[in-house]
N, C-alpha and C positions, 0 to 999 in steps of 0.2 A: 369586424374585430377579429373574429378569424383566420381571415387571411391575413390579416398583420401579424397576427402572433404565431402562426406558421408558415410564413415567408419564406422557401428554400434557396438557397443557390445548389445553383447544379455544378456539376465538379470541373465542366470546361472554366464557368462564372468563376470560380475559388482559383483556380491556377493564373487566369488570366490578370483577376486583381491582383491579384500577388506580382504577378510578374511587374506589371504595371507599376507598384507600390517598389518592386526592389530599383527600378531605374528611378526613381523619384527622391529617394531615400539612400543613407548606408544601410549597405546588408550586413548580413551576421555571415560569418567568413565560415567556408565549408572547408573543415579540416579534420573530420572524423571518418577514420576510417572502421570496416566493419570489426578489427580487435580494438580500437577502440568503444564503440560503440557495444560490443560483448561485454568490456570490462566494465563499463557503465551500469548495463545489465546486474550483472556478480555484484556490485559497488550498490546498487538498490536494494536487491534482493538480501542478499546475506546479514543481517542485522539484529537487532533485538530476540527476533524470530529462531534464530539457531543458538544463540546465549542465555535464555530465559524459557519462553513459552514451550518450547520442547520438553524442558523438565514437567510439567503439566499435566501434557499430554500422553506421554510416556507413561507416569503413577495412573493413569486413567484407563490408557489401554493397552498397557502393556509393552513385551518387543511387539507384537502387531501393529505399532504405531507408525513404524517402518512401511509395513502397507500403506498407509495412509496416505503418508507422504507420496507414497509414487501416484494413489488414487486422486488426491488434490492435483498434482502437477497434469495430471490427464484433464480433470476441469478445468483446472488454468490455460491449459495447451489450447482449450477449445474455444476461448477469448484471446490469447494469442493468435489466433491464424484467423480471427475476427480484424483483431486491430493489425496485422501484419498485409493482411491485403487492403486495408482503408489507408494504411501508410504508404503503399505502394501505387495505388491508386491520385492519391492525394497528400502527397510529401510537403506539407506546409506544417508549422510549428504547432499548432492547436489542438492537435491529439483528438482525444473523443469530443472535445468543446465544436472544434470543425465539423469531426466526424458527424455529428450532429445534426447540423445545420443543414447538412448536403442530405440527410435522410428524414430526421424530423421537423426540421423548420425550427425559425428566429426564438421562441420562447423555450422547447426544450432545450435548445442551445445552450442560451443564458444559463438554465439552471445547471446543467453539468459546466459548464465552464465555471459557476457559482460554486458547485461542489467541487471540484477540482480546486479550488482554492482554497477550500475548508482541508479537503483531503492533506493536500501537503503540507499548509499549513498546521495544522493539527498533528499529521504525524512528525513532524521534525520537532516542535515545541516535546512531543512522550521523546524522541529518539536525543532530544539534547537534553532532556533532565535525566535520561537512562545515561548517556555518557557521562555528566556531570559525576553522577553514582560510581560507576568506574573508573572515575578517574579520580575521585577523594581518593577510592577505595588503594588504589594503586601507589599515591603518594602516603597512605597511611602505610601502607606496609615498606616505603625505603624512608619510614620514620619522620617523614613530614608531618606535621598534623596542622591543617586548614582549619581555624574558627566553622565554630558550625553557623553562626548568623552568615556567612556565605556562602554556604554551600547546603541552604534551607531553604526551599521558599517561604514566601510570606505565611500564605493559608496553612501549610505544613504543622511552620511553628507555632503559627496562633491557634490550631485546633490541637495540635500536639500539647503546648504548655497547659490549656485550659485540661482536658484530659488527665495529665499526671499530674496537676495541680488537687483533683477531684481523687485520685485513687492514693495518693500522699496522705490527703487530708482526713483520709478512713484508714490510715496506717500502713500504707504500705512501704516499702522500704524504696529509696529511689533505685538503689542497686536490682532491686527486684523489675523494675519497669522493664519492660521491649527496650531495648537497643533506639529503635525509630521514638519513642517518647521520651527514651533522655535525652536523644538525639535535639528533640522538636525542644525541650523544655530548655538547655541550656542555650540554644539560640536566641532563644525569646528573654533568658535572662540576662545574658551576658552582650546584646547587641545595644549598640548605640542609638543614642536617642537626637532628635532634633525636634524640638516646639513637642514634644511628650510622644513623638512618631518613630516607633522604633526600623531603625533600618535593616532591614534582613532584606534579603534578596540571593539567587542560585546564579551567583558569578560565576561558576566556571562554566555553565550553560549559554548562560547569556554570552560570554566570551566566545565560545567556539560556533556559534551561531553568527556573530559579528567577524570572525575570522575565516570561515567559509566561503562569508557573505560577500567579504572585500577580493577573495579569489575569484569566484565566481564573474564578478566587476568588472576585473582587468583580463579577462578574455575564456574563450573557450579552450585555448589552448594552454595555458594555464591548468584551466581545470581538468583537463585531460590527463595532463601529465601526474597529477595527484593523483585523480583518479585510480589510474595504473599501477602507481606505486604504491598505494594503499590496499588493491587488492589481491595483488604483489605479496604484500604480506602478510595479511591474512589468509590468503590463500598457503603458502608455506607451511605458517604457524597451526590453522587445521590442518591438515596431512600430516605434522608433525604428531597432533594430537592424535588421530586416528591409526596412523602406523603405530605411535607407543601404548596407544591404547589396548590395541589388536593382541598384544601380548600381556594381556593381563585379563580379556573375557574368559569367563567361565560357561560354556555352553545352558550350564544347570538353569544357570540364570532365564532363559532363554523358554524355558518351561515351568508352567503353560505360558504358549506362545499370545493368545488372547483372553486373560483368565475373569476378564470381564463380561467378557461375549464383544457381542457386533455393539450394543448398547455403547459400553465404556468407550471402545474404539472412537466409537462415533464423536463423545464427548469432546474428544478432541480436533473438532472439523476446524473450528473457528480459530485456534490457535493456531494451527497447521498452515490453514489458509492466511492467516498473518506471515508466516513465514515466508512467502511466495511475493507481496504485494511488491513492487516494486520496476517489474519490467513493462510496464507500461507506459512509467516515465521518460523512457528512452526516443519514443517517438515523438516526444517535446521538443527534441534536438535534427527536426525532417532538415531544416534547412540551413544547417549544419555539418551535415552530412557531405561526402561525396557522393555516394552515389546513395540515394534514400533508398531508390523502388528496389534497388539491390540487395544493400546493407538492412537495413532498418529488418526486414522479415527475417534470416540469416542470423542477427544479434539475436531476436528475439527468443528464438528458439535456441541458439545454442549457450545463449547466459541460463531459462530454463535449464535444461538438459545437462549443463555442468551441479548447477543448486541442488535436484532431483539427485545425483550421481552421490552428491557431499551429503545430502540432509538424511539418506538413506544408510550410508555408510554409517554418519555419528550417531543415528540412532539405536543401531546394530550394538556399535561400541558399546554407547553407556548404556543402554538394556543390558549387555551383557558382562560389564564390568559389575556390576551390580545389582540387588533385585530391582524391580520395577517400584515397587513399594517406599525406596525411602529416594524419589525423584521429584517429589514436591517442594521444589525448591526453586528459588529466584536465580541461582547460578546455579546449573546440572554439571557443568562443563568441570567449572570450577572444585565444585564440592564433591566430584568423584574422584579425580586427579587426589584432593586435599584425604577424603577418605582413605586412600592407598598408601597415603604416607607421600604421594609424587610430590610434594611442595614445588617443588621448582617449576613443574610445567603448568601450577597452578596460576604462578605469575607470571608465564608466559600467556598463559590465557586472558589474564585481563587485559595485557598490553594487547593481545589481538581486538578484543573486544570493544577497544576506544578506536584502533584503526575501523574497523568495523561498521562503528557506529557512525562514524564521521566520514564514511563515503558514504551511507544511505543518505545521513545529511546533505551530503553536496550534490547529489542525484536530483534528489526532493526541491534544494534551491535551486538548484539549473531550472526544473521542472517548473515551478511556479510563477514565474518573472514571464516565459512565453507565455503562459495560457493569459495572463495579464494582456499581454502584448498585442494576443493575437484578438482579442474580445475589442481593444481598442481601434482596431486597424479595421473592426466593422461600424463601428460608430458607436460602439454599445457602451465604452469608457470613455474616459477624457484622451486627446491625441497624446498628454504627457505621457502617457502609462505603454503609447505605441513607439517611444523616443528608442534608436539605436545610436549608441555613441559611438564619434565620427573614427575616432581614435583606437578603441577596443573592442569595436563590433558587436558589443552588448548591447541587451534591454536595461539601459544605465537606469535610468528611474523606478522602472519594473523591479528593477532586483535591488536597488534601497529600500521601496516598499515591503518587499516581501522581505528584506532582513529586520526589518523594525518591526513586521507582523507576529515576527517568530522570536526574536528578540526578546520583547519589553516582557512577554506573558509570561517567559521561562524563568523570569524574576518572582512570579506571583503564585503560579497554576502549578499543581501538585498532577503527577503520574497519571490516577487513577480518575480525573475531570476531564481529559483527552483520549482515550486511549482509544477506545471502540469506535470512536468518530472518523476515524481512517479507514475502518474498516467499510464505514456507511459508505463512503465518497467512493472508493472504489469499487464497490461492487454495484453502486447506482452505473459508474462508468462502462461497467462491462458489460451492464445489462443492454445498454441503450448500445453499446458500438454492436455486440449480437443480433440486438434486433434490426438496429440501421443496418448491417449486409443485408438479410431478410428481406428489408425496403428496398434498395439498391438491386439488388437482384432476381426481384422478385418477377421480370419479365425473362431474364437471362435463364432462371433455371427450369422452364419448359421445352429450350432447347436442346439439342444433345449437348452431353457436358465436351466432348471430343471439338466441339465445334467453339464453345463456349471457352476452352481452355485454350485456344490460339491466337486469343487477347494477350499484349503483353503487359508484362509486370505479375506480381504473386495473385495469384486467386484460390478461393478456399475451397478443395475439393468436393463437389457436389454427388451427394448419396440425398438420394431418392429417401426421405422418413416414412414414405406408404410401404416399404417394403423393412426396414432397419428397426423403425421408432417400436411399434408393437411389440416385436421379440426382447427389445432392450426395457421394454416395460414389464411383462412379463417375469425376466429373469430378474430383477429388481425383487419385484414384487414374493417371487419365491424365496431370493434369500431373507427378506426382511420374514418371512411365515417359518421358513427353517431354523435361523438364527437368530429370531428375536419377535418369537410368538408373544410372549406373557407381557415385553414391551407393548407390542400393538395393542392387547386386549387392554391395557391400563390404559393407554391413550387414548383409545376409542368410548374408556366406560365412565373414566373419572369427569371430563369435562371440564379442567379446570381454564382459571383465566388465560394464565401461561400457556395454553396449548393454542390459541386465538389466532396467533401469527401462520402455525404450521396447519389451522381449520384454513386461513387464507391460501395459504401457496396449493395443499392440494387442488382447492379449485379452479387456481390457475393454472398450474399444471395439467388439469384434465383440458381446460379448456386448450391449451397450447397443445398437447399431443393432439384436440380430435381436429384444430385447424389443420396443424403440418399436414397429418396423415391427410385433410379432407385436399390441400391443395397441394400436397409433395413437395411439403418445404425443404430445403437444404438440409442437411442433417447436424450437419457440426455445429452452425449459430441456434439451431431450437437446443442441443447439448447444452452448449455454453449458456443459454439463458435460464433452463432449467434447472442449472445448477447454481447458478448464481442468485436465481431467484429465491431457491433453498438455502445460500448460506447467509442469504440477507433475513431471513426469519430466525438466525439465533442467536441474534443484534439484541442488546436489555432495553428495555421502553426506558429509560433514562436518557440512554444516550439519544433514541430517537425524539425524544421530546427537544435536545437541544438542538440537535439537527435540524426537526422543525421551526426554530427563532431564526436561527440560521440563513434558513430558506426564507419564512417572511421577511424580513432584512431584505433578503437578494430581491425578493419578488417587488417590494418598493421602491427599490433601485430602477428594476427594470420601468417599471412604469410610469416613473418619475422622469425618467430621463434616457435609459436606454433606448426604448419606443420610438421618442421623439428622433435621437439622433440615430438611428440605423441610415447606414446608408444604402440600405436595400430599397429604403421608403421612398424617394419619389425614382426610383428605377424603373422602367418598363417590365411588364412579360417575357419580351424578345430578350433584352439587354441582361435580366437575369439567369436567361438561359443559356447567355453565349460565351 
């Protein structure tokens, strides 16, 4: 059983099929070049993440949250040039679902190619009800005003109404409810009924998820062209923000620069890191591409390094247009501009903010239809799901599936039932493409790296962790005693449940430093792991528990049927190694 459930192909095996499969089949037309594939990048990345969770983080810790962000994009960088050299290596559509395969074998596979499903899945259903929100919002203020039975979801309304129904009925005024319960209450009142069912549902979500969905259909290049122009202009529209911005900081502001300590900083990891999710998707597009082994690492890094350049600048700005203090807000962006009296660039901002929104969307779709594709092209799904159409060079089926996935739920499922579940998908993904180099090179890096580096295509620069990891623990270790004593003795004396996840990761942590060090593992993928490992522990047992259903699902799948039809299964030794 074993060997069945971690069945590798070796990365000659993976190209070779492939190749095989593209003379058998239509291909997917390669016409991305590397500013395409950056803009992709930016079009991922910049989202939710810089209109929303920023304000958050920012009240938490401060202007030092501007650190932060460079400190995240350093941990991200170090699962970048993880997946940047697996893309290069192996330019086929499957991302970390491949990446995988070639390192862990047939069953880890499945479950990240499983999570990757959930991943995008999940985050486009939070990122089209965030639009939807922006885009009521945006039609309320040029005097439109949309029924709220559609532009509610279902759950919204129904636990909205019952709620201000209870707090009415102990006398409250309804003037006096939240905004979001009159909101939820006159939907549920005022929505039409059919056989006593009332109809509520978040059409404008559902819509632009349907309208992505039919772009994405009829070609890549299509989507490209969108792509570009969408962060086209959001790109403008920030810069515009931050040049107007820049003349209205107040330095005061600005002090104390971390008046939380290292503690509040920190607070902000998880939202931070939200901010960044997104260029990973880009390698869903290898064979797509013109030149992958080229492009693909190039995009990666420099979609990166533009984000890092923006996320650092606007956080500068609104710290220092304003105190840190009054950033606890759903819109930072918005409600500073509004604060100053700027109205106008305030409405400039929501329109950026639905551009915005709707290239991560069309990122996310691009993204989800290959890993579908490429799962079936092993035998693991049905061949429908591997269909390229003859016509638009798409995963035509694939990507109806995945518009109905994300579609029907955006009707029903409320913000706060998805949100974190993106955040699980991805960083299981980044754990596992870190460790796969790890595996992968794990005979390569006792050679000299001089030698090792005149392989072509990207490879991740090898630093010796016998000589690197110890001092980089160390220094760690002192800032956490310098800046954030009285945190650690709480941690260590209270015990509580909540601390369980961060009792777990230390011990793997230790255990990962005394391996690297004990066999001088690569430096950069034991980084990336360790920190990923760390930011998958400040995940809520909520969202992990649905994760987990999730995962049983997938895993009944597998064994139901993907098992039986791999076509790794009656393959040779030789044949899968060749």
């Amino acid at each position: 059983m074993n060997e069945k459930l971690f069945r590798k192909k070796s990365i000659s095996y993976i190209l070779n099929s492939s190749n095989a499969d593209f003379s058998n089949n239509p291909q997917l037309k390669r016409n991305l070049t590397v500013l395409d594939l950056t803009a992709l990048g930016v079009a991922g990345i910049v989202g939710a993440g810089i209109f929303s969770t920023i304000g958050n983080a920012a009240y938490n810790g401060g202007p030092a949250v501007s650190l932060l962000f460079v400190f995240t994009a350093i941990a991200c960088g170090f699962s970048a040039l993880c997946y940047a050299e697996f893309a290069s290596r192996i330019p086929i559509s499957g991302s970390a679902y491949t990446y995988a395969y070639a390192s862990f074998g047939e069953f880890v596979a499945w479950v990240i190619g499983w999570t990757l499903i959930m991943e995008y899945a999940v985050g486009n259903i939070a990122v089209a009800i965030s639009w939807s929100d922006y885009f009521t919002g945006m039609m309320n203020g040029f005097g439109v005003k949309i029924p709220e039975f559609i532009t509610t979801d279902y759950l919204s309304a129904s636990r909205g109404f019952r709620e201000a129904s209870v707090q009415m009925a102990a006398g409250t005024d309804f003037n006096s409810l939240t905004s979001a319960l009159q909101e939820s209450y006159m939907a549920w009142t005022n929505a039409p009924q059919i056989a006593g069912i009332r109809l509520i549902g978040d059409i404008p979500a559902f819509s632009i998820v349907v309208l992505i969905t039919v772009l994405v259909y009829i070609g890549i290049e299509e989507t490209k062209i969108a792509s570009n122009i969408m962060v086209l202009v959001k790109m403008i529209i920030l810069l515009i923000v931050i040049s107007v911005g820049a003349f209205y900081v107040n330095t005061d502001n600005w002090s104390p620069f971390a008046p939380n300590g290292l503690g509040g900083v920190l607070k902000g990891v998880s939202a931070v890191f939200f901010a960044y999710i997104g260029f990973d998707a880009i390698s869903t597009t290898a064979e797509e591409c013109r030149n992958p082994q080229r492009d693909l690492p190039r995009a990666m890094f420099y979609s990166l390094i533009i984000c890092v350049v923006l996320y650092v600048a606007i956080s500068l700005v609104l710290t220092g247009m304003v105190s840190y203090k009054e950033l606890a807000v759903g819109d930072p962006l918005a409600f500073v501009f509004h604060k100053l009296n700027i109205d106008w660039l305030s409405g400039i901002i929501a329109i950026s903010a639905i551009f915005a929104m709707a290239s991560v969307l069309l990122v996310f779709q691009v993204g989800q239809p290959r890993i579908w594709m490429s799962m079936s092209r092993d035998g693991l799904l049905p061949k429908k799901f591997g269909k390229v159409h003859k016509k638009f060079h798409t995963p035509s089926f694939s990507t109806i599936i995945t518009g109905l996935f994300v579609a029907l739920p955006t009707l029903f499922l409320n913000l706060t039932e998805v949100t974190d579940l993106t955040s699980i998908g991805t960083l299981f993904a980044f754990i596992v493409v870190c460790a796969g180099i790890l595996i992968i090179n794990r005979d390569e890096i006792q050679v000299k790296p001089e030698n090792r580096n005149e392989r072509k295509g990207f490879r991740v620069p090898y630093y010796n962790s016998k000589l690197f990891l110890p001092p980089i623990v160390l220094v760690i270790i002192s800032i956490l005693l310098f800046f954030n004593l009285d945190g650690l003795k709480m941690f260590f004396t209270s015990y509580k449940a909540t601390n369980i996840p961060m009792y777990g990761f230390l011990i793997c942590a230790a255990y990962i430093v005394y391996i690297s060090v004990k066999r001088s593992l690569s430096l950069i993928p034991v980084l990336g792991l360790l920190t990923n490992l760390y930011l998958i522990t400040e995940l809520g047992i909520t969202n992990w528990m649905r994760f987990l259903i999730w995962l049983v699902i997938g895993i009944i799948i597998y064994f139901t049927y993907s098992i039986k039809n791999s076509k790794l299964k009656n393959l040779s030794v030789n044949e899968k190694s060749t």
